[in-house]
C-alpha positions in Angstrom: 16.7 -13.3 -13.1 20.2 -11.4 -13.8 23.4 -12.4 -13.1 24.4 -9.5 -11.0 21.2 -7.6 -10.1 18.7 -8.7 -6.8 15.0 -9.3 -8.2 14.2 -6.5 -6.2 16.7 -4.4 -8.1 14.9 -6.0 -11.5 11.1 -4.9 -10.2 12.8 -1.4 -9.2 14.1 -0.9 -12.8 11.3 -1.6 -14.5 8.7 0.1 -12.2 10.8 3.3 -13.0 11.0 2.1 -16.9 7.0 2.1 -16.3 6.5 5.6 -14.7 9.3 7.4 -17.2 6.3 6.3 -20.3 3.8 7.9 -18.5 2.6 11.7 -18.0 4.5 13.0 -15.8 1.0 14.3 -14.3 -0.4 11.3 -13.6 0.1 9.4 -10.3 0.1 5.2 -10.2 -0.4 3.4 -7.1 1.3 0.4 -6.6 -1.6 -1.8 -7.6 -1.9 0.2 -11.0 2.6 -0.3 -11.5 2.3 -4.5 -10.6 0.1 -5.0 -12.6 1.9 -3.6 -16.1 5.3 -4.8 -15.1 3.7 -7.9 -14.3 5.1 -8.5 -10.6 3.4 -8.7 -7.1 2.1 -5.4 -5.8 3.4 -5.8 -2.7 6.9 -6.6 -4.0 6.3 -3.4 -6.4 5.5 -1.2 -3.5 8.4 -2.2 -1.1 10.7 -1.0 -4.5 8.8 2.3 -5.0 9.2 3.3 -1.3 13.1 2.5 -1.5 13.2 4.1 -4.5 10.8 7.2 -3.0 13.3 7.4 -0.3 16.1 7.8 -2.7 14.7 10.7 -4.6 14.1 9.2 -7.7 10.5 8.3 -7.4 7.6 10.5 -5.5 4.8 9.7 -3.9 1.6 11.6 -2.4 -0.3 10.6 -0.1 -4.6 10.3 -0.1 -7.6 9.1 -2.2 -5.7 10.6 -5.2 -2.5 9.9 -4.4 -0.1 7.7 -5.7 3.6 7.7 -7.3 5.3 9.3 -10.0 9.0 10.3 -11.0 10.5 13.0 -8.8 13.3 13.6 -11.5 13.1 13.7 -15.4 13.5 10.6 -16.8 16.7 12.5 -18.9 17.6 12.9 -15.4 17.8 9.2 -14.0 20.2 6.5 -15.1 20.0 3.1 -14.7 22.9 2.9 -12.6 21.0 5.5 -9.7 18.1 2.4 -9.4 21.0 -0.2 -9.2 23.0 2.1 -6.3 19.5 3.0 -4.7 18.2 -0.6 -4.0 21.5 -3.2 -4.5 24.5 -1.1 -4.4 27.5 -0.6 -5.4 29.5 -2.8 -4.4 28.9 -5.6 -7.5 30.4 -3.6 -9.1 33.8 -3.2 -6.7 34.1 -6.7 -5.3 35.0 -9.9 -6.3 32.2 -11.8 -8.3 33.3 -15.1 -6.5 33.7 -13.6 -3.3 37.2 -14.1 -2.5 38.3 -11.7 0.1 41.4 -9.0 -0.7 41.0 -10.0 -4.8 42.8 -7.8 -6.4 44.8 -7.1 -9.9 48.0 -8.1 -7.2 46.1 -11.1 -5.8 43.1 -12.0 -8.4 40.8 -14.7 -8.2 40.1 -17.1 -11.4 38.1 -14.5 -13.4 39.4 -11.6 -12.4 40.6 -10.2 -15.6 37.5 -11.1 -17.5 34.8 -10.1 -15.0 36.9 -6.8 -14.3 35.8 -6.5 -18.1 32.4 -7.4 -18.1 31.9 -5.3 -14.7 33.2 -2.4 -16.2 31.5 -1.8 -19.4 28.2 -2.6 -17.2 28.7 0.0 -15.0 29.5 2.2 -18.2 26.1 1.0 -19.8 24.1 1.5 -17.0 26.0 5.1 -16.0 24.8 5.9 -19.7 21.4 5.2 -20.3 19.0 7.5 -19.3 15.1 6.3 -18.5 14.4 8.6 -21.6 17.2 7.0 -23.4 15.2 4.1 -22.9 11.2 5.2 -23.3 10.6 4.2 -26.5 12.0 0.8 -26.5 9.9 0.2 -23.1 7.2 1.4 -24.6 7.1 -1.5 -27.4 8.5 -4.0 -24.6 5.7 -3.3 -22.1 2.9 -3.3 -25.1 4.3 -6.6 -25.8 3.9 -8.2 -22.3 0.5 -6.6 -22.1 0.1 -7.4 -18.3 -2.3 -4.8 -17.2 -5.1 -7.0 -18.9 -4.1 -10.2 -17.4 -1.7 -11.4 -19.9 1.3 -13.3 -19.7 0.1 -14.4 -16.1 
């Protein structure tokens, strides 16, 4: 797990890393996205309905239904999965938790996470999911969880 994303933020990332490989065409139900990001499908489809309510993922409904990307992946950044299922507001308030941490009043990392924060919020404001699709690609191939791999 990450220092500063939810695991629900991780499975919501890499569901929409999943979908932005695939034909845009082609619909995935949630048993079909758990299975080659390797995580529970319930916990899977909990993330794609966030992220469905968010705009960046679509869904139909029915025997053939399933979801897909509502957007392009050129269209998505990291940063819009982050903001749709965690927030914000890692990236605004203190990393310890102190209350009124400020440049005027900082806690004991202040300066350096104020660093670190900031050029993650730039990296993930950057990347697009097709930024990103080749390098899944090879990642995902790697894990290999759709045929029971890595379990």
């Amino acid at each position: 797990m990450t220092v500063i994303f939810s695991k629900k933020c991780e499975v919501g990332l890499q569901a929409v890393l999943f979908l932005s490989t695939q034909n845009p065409a082609r619909l995935f139900n949630a048993l079909e996205v758990s299975r080659e990001v390797g995580q529970p499908k319930e916990f899977v489809s909990k993330m794609l309905q966030i992220l469905t309510s968010s705009g960046i993922v679509g869904s139909r409904k029915g025997k053939n239904g399933g979801f897909f990307l509502a957007k392009k992946p050129s269209e998505i950044k990291l940063i819009d999965i982050v903001e749709a299922i965690d927030g914000l507001d890692v990236f605004s308030n203190c990393v310890l938790g102190f209350p009124g941490c400020s440049k005027e009043s900082p806690c004991p990392v202040h300066e350096k996470w104020g660093k670190l924060r900031d050029e993650a919020f730039q990296m993930l404001s950057e990347n697009s999911f097709e930024d990103l699709k080749e390098k899944t690609i090879s990642k995902l191939k790697s894990l290999d969880f759709s045929n029971g791999n890595n379990h």
